[in-house]
N, C-alpha and C positions, 0 to 999 in steps of 0.2 A: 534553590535552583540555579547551577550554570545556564545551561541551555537548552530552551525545553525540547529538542529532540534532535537527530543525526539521519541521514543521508545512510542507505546501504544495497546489499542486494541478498536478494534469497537463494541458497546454496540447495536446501532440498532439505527432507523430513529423515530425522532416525528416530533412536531410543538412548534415552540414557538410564541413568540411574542418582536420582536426585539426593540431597545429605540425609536426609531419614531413610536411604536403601531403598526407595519406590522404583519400580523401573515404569519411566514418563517418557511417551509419544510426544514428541518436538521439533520444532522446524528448525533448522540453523541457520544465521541471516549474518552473512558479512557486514561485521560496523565500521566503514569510513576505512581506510582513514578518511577523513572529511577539512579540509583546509579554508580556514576565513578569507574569503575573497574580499569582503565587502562590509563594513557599520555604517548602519543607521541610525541616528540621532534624531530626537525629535528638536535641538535648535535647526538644524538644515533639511531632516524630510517629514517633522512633524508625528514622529512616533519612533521609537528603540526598537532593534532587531537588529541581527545578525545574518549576511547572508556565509552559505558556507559551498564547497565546492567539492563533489565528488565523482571517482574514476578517471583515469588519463585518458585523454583522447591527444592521437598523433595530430591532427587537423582540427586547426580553427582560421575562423575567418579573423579579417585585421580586425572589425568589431569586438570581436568575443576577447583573441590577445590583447587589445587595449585597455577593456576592463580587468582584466585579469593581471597588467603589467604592475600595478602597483602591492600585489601579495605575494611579489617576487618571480614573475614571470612563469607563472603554472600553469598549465594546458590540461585543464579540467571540463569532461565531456554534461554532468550535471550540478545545477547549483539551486537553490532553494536558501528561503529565509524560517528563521525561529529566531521568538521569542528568547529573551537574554536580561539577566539583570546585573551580568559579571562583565567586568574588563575585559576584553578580547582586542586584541592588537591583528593586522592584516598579516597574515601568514601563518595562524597559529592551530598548531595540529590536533585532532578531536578526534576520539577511537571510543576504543570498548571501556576506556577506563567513567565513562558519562552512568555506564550501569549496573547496576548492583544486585548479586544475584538474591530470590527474592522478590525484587519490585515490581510492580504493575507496569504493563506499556501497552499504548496503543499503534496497530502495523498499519498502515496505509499502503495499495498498489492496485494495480490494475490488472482487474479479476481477466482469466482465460477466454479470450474470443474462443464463440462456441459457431460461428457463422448463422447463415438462416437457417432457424430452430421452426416446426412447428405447433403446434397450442400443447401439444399431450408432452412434449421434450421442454419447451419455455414454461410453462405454465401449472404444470401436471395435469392435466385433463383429462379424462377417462376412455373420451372415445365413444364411438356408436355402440349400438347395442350388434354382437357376432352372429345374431340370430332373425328369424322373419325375412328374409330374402335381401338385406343389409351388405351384399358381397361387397362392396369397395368403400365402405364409409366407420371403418374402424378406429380409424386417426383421426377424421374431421371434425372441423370444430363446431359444428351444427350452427342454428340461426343466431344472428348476430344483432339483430334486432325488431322493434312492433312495426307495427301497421303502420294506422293512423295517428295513433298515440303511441312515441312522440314523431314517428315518421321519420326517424333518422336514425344514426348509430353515435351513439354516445363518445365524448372522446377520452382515449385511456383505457377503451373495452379493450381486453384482454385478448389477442389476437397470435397468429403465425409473424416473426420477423426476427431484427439480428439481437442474438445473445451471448452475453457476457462484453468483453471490451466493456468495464465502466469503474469507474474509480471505487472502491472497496476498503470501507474502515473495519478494522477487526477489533476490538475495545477489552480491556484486564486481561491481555497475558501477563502469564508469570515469567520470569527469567529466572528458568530453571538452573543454566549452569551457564561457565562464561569460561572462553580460553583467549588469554592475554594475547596469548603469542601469537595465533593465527588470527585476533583482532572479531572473534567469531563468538557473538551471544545465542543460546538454546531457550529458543520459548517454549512454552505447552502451548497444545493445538495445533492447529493450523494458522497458514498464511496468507494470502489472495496473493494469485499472480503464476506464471512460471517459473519455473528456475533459471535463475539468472534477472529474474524482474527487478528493477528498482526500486524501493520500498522506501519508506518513511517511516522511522522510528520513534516516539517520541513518550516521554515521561504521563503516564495518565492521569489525568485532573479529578475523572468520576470514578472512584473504584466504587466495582458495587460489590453489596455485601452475602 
């Protein structure tokens, strides 16, 4: 292992055609470039990792440029830490060459605000029955809880409110195909997030079988 994942963004879903001629449903996710801002040491913070820095941003604040002044003055909009067990010196540039088509990766991002949903859209819920003189209770979500016993509503009952917005790991994709040039790796499956999300890439530790 370099390092165990990259900084990217999701471009959107096509098709390709994998080295055995399959044609595979795939998402294409811009990887990095991603640029070492920052090492961690466990002599000075106590544990090893790598922070890395991705997408230009025109503005930053003096905070943000100060940290950033010693990887050579880069105006980098996100930055995130991975795990590392390689030499990495401050400025040093991380792309699509981290993956290999073939491997296992797990996508981190955050899944599509759905705003307020209720029970039958968040939940799947079936709804009243359309029949017996039931006219406006198709969608609701019936009683919520007893009596006397326990005399309250439980907390966690499955209810109406906001959905989606929430951090979203997706585990064993494959990297189906990889283009150097445009810095661009092809998963199978799917990907949580919008186009254009910023996503976390990273090498997976549990393949399952």
């Amino acid at each position: 292992m370099t390092i165990e994942g990259i900084l990217g963004r999701k471009l959107g879903t096509t098709q390709v055609f994998d080295e055995k001629g399959r044609l595979r449903g795939v998402t294409a996710v811009e990887v990095g470039p991603c640029y070492v801002t920052d090492i961690r040491t466990p002599e000075k913070h106590g544990y090893s990792s790598v922070q890395i820095g991705f997408q230009d941003d025109k503005r930053l604040n003096k905070p943000e440029a100060g940290h950033l002044k010693a990887a050579g003055n880069l105006k980098l909009r996100h930055l995130a830490e991975f795990a590392s067990d390689s030499a990495y010196a401050l400025g040093d540039k991380i792309g699509v060459e981290l993956f290999d088509t073939g491997e296992k990766v797990d996508v981190t991002s955050k899944s599509k605000g759905r705003g307020f949903q209720g029970g039958v859209r968040r939940h799947n819920f079936s709804g009243g029955p359309k029949t017996h003189g039931q006219s406006d209770r198709h969608r609701a979500p019936g009683s919520i809880g007893s009596g006397t016993t326990p005399g309250r509503v439980y907390k966690g009952t499955r209810m109406a409110g906001h959905m989606g917005d929430v951090r979203v790991t997706v585990r064993n994709l494959e990297v189906v195909a990889r283009n150097d040039e445009r810095g661009v790796i092809f998963v199978a499956g799917s990907v949580p997030g919008a186009v254009g999300a910023l996503v976390r890439i990273r090498k997976t530790k549990k393949v399952s079988k």
